[in-house]
C-alpha positions as CSV (number, residue, x, y, z in Angstrom):
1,X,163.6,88.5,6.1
2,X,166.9,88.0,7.3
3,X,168.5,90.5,9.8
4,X,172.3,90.7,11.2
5,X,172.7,93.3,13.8
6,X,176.3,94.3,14.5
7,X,178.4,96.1,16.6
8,X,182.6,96.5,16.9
9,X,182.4,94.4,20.0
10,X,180.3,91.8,19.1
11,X,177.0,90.3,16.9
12,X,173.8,91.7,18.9
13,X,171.6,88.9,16.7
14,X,170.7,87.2,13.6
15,X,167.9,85.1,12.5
16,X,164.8,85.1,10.2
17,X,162.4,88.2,11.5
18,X,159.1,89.4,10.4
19,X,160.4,93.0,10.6
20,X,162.1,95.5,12.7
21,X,161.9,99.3,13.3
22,X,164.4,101.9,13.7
23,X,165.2,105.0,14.6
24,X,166.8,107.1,11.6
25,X,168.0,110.8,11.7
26,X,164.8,112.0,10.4
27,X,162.2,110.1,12.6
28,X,161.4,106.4,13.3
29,X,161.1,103.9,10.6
30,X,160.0,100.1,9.9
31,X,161.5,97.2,7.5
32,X,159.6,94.7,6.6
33,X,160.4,91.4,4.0
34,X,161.0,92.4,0.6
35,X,161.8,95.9,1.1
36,X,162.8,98.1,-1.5
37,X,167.0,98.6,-1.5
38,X,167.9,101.1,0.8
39,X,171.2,102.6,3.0
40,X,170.2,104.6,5.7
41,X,172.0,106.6,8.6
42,X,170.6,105.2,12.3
43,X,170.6,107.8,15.2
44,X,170.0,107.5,19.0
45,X,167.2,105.5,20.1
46,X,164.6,102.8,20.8
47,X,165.1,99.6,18.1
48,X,162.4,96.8,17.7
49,X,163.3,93.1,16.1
50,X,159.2,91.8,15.5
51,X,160.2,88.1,15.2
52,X,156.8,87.3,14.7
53,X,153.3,89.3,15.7
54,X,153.7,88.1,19.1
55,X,157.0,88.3,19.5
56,X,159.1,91.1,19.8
57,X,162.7,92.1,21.5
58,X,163.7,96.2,22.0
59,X,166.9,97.6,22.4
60,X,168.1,100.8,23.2
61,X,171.2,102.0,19.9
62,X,173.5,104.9,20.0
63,X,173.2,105.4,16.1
64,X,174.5,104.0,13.0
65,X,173.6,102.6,9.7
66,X,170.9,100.2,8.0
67,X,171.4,98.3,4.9
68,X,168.1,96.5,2.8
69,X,169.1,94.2,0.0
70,X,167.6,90.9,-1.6
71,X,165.3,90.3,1.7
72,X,168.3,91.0,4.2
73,X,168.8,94.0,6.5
74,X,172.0,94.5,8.1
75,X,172.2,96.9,11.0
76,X,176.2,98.4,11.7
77,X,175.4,100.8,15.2
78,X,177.9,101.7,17.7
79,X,176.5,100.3,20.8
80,X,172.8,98.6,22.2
81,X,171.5,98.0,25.4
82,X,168.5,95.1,25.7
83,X,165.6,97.0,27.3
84,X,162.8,94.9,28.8
């Protein structure tokens, strides 16, 4: 699945990922390839790009939005912070 995660400043990443979660409004969520279309509103919290099973990169968002269409997930948030 292709995922492009943006913020005003700048593009956080983009590359070919096995999945990510997220943290919506209404509890913690998880995309993974060929996902069913969907627009959903992001809020504060802990974000997780799986690049593979063993592989994995976290970041801390401030809230935003999620798109899913044709195998590609694009993330809009405010702000993110790489934890380790």
């Amino acid at each position: 699945m292709q995922l492009d995660i943006l913020t005003p400043e700048h593009k956080v990443y983009s590359g070919t990922v096995y999945g990510v979660q997220l943290p919506g409004i209404e509890g913690s969520f998880e995309i993974l390839e060929h996902h069913a279309p969907m627009i959903a509103t992001l809020g504060k919290g802990r974000m997780k790009i799986i690049k593979d099973k063993s592989t994995t990169e976290i970041y801390e968002i401030t809230g935003g939005f999620v798109e899913v269409l044709n195998n590609k997930a694009s993330v809009l948030i405010e702000g993110a912070t790489a934890l380790d």
